[in-house]
MOPAC internal coordinates of N, CA, C and O (Angstrom, degrees):
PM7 1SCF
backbone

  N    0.0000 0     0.00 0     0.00 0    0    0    0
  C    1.4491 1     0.00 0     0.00 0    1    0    0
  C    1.5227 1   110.07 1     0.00 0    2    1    0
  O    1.2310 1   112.07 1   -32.85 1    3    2    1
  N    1.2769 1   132.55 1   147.15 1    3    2    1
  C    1.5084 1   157.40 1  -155.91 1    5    3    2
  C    1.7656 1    94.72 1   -89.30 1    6    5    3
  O    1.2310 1   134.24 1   -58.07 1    7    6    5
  N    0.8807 1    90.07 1   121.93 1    7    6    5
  C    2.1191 1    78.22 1   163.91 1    9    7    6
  C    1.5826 1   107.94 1  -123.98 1   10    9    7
  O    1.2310 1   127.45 1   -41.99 1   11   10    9
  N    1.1269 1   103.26 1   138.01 1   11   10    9
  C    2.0782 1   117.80 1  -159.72 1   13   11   10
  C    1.4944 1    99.32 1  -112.29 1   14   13   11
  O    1.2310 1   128.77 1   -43.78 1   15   14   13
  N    1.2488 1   100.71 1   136.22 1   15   14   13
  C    1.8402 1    99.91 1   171.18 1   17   15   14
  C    1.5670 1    92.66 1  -121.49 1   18   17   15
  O    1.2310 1   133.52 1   -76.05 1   19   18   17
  N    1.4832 1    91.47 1   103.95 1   19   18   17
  C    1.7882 1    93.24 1   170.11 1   21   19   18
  C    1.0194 1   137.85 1   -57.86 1   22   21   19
  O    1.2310 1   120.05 1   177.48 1   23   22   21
  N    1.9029 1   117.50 1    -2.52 1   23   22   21
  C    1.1470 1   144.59 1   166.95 1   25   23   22
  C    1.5414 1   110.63 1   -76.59 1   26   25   23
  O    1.2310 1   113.18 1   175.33 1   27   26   25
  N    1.1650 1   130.49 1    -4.67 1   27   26   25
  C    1.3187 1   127.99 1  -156.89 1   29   27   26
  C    1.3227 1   106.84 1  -116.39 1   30   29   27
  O    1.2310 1    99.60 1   -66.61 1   31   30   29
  N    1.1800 1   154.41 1   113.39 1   31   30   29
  C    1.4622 1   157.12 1   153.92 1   33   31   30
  C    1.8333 1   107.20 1   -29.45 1   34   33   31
  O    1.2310 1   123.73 1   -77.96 1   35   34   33
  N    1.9653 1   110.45 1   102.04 1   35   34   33
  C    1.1124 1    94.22 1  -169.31 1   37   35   34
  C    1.8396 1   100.47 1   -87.04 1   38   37   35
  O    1.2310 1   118.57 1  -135.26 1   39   38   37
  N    0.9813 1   120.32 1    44.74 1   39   38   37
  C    2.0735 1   135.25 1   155.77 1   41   39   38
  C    1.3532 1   105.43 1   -99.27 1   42   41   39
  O    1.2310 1   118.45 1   127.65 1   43   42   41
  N    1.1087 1   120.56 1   -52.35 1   43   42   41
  C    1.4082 1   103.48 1  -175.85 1   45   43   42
  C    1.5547 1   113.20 1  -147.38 1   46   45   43
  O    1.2310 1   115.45 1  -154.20 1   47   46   45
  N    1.0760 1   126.24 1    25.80 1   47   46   45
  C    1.4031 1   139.73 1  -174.71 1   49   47   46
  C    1.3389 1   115.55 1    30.71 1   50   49   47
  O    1.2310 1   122.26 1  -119.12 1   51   50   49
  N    1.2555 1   113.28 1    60.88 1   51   50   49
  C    1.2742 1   137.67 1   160.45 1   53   51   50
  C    1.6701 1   120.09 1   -92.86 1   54   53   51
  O    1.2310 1   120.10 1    -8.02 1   55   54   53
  N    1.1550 1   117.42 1   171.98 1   55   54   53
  C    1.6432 1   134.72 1  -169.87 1   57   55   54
  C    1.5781 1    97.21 1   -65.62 1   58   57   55
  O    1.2310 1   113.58 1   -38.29 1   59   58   57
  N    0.8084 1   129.75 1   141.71 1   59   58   57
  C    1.7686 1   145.54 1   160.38 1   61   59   58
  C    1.3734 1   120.54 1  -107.78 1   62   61   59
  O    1.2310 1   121.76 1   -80.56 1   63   62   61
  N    1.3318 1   114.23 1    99.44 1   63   62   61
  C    1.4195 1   116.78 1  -163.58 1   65   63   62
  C    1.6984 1   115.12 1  -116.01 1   66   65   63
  O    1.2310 1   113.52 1   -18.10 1   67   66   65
  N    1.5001 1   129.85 1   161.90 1   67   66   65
  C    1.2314 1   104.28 1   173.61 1   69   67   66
  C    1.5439 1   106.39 1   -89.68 1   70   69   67
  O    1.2310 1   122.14 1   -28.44 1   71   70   69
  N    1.9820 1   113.51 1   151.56 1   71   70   69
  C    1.0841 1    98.35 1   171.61 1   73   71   70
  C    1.6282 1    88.61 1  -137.57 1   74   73   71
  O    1.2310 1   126.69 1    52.04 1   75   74   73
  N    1.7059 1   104.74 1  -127.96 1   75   74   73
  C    1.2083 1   122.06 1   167.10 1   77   75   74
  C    1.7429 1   111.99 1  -142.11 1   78   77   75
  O    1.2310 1   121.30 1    10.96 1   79   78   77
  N    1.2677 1   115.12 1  -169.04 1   79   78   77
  C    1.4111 1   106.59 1  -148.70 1   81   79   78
  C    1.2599 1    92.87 1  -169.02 1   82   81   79
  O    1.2310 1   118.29 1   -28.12 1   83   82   81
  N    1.2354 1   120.86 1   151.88 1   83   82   81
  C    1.6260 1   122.38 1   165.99 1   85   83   82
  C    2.2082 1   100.43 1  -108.81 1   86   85   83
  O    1.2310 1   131.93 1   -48.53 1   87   86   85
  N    0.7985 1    94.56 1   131.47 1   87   86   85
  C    1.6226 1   110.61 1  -172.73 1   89   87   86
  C    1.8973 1   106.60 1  -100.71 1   90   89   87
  O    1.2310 1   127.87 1   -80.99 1   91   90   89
  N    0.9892 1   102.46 1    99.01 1   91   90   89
  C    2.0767 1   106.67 1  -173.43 1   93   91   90
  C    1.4630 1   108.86 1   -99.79 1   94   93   91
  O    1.2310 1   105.35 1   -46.15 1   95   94   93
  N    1.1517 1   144.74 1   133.85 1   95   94   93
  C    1.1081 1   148.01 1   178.14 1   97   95   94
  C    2.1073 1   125.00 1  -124.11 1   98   97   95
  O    1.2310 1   119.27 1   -12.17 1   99   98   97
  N    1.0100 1   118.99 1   167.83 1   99   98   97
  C    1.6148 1   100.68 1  -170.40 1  101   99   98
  C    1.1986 1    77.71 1  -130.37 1  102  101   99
  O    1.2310 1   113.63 1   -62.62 1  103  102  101
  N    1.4243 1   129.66 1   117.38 1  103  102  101
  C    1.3882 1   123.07 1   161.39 1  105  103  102
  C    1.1917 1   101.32 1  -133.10 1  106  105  103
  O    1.2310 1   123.32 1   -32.57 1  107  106  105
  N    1.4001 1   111.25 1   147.43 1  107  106  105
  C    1.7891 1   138.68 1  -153.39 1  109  107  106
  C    1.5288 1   105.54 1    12.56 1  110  109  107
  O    1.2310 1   115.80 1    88.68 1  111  110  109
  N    1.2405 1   125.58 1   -91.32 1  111  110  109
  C    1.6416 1   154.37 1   165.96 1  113  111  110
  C    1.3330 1   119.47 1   -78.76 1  114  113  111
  O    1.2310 1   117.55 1  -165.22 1  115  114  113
  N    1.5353 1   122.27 1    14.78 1  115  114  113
  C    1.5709 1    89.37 1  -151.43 1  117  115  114
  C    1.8462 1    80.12 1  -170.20 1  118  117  115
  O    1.2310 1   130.74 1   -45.97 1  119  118  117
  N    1.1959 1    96.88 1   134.03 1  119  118  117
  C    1.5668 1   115.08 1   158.71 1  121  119  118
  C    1.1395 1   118.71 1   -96.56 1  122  121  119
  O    1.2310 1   129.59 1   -47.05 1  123  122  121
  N    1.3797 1    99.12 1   132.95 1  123  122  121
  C    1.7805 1   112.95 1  -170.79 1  125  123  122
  C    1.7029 1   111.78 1  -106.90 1  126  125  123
  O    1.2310 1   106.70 1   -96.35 1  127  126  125
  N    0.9738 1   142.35 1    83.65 1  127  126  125
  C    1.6134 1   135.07 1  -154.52 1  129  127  126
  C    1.8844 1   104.13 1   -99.46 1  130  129  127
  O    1.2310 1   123.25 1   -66.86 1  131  130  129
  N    1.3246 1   111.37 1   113.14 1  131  130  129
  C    1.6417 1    94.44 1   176.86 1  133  131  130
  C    1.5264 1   100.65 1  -114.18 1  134  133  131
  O    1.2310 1   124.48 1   -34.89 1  135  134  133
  N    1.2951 1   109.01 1   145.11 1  135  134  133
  C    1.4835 1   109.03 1  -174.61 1  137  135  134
  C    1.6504 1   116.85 1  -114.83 1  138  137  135
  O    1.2310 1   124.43 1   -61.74 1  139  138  137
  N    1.1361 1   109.11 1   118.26 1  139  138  137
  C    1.9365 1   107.04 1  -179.55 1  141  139  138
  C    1.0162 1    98.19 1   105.89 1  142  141  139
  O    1.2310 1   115.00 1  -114.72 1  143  142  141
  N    1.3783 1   127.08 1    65.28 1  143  142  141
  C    1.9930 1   130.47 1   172.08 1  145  143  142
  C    1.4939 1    67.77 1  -115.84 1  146  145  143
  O    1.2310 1   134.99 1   -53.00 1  147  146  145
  N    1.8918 1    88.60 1   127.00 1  147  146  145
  C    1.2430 1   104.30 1   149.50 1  149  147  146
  C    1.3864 1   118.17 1   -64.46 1  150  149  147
  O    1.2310 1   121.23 1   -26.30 1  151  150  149
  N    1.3771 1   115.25 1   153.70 1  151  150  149
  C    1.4011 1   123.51 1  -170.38 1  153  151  150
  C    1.4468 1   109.05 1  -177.87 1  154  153  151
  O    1.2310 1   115.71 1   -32.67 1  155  154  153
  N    1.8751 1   125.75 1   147.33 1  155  154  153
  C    0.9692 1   164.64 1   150.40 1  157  155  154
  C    1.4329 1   106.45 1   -27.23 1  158  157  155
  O    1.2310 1   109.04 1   -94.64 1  159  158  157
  N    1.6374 1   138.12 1    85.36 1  159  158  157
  C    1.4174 1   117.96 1  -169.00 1  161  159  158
  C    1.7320 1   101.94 1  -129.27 1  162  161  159
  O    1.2310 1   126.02 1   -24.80 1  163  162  161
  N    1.1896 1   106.03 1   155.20 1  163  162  161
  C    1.7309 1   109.61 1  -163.85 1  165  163  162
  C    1.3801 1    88.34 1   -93.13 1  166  165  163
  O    1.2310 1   117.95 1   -42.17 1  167  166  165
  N    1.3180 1   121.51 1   137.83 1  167  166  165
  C    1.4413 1   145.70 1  -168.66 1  169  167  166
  C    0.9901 1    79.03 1   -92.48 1  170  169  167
  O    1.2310 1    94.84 1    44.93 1  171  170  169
  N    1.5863 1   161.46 1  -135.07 1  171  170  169
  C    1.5921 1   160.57 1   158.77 1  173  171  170
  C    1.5824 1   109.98 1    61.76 1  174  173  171
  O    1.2310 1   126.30 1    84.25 1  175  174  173
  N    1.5378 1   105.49 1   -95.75 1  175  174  173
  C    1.6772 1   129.22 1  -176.56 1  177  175  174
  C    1.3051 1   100.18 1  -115.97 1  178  177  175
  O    1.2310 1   111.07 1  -160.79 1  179  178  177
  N    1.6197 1   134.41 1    19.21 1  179  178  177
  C    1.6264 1    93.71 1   147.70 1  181  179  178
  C    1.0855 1   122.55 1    93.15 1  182  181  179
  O    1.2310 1   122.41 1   146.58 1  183  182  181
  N    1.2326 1   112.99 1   -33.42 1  183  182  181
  C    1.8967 1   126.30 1   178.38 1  185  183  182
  C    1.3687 1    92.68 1   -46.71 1  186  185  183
  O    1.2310 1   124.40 1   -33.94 1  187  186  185
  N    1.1077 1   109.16 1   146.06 1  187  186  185
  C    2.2870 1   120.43 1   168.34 1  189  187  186
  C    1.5555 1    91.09 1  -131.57 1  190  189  187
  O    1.2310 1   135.18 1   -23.29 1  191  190  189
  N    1.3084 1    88.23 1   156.71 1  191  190  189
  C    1.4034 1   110.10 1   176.24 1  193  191  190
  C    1.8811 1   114.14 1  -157.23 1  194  193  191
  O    1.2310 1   127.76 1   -68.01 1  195  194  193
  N    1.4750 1   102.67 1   111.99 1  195  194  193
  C    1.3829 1   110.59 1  -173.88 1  197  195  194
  C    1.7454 1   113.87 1   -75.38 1  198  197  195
  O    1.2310 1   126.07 1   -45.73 1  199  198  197
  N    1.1854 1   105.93 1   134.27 1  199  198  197
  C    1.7570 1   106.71 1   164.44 1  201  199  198
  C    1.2041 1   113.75 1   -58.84 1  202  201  199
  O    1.2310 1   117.43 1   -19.47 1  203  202  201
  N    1.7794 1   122.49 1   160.53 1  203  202  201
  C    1.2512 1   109.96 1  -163.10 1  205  203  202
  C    1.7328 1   112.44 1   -98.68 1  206  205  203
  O    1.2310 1   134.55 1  -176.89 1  207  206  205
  N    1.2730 1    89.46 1     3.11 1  207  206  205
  C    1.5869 1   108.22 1  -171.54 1  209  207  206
  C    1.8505 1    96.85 1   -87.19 1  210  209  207
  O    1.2310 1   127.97 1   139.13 1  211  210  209
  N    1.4181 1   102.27 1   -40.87 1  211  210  209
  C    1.7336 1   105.91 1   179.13 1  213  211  210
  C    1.6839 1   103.25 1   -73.81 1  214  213  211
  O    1.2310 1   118.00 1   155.17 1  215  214  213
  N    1.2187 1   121.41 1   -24.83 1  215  214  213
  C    1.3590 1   111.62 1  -171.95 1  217  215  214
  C    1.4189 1   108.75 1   -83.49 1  218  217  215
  O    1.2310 1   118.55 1   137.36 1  219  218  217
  N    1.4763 1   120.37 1   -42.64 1  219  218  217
  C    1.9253 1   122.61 1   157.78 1  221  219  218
  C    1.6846 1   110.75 1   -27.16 1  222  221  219
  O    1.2310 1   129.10 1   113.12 1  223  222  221
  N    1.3856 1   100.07 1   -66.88 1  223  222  221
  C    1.5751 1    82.79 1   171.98 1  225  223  222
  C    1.4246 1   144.23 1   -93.15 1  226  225  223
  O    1.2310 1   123.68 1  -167.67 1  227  226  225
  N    1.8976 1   110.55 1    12.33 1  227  226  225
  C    1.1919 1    91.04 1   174.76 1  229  227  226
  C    1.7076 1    99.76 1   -96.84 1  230  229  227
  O    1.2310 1   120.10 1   180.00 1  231  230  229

């Protein structure tokens, strides 16, 4: 069996910290840019990753 540290960035197994994030979207005509969604960001490389409960409302 695999053992996961949900703390760990599975890109480069780096630190997973909370930060914020700018969230961009392409909808129909029109770019939608929101800035400061909290979010899950790899201290290392940077990767973010939004909760799915934060992504419903942004």
């Amino acid at each position: 069996m695999i053992s996961r540290n949900e703390n760990l960035c599975p890109l480069c197994g780096g630190e997973k910290r909370e930060g914020k994030t700018t969230f961009t979207v392409d909808y129909q005509d029109t770019v939608i840019v929101i800035r400061d969604v909290p979010a899950t960001v790899c201290a290392m490389c940077g990767h973010e990753w939004i909760a799915d409960g934060v992504a419903e409302v942004a």
